[in-house]
C-alpha angles and dihedrals in degrees: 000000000000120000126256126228135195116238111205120178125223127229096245094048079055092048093051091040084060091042087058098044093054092047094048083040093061082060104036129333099217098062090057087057092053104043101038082049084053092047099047083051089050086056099045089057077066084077083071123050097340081176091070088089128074125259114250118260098225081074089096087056104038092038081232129135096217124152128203128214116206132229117177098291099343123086120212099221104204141144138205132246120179111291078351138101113187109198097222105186137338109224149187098239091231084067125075126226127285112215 
């Protein structure tokens, strides 16, 4: 049986979710509604095997453990904590990271 992990999602990861939305809503929105719905799918598979991603690259500089998760050009910054995954930031892949 795989375990099961609670994804909580940090203020700042709601905060960017909302960001994304607005920008994708000045085009169609619609498509914010269906991107932002995918991505929010994308972060609930995190309940099972979060260690399936890979671990960010940034980690070397920022002496973190964090993961990312990606969804076309945006990366889901997160880290585990024992039966917990905490969603760090949602953002554009072009960006780096905001402690």
């Amino acid at each position: 049986m795989k375990k099961a992990y609670k994804v909580f999602i940090t203020r700042n990861a709601q905060d960017d979710l909302r960001h994304i939305f607005s920008y994708i809503a000045e085009d169609s929105r619609s498509n914010a509604k269906i991107f932002i719905s995918e991505l929010e799918e994308k972060i609930n598979t995190l309940s099972t095997l979060p260690e399936r991603a890979s671990y960010i690259p940034e980690n070397v500089f920022l002496g973190t453990d964090y993961r990312q998760l990606i969804h076309r050009k945006y990366r889901v910054i997160y880290r585990l904590d024992k039966n917990n995954i905490y969603v760090l930031r949602v953002i554009h892949g072009s960006k780096e990271p905001v402690r």
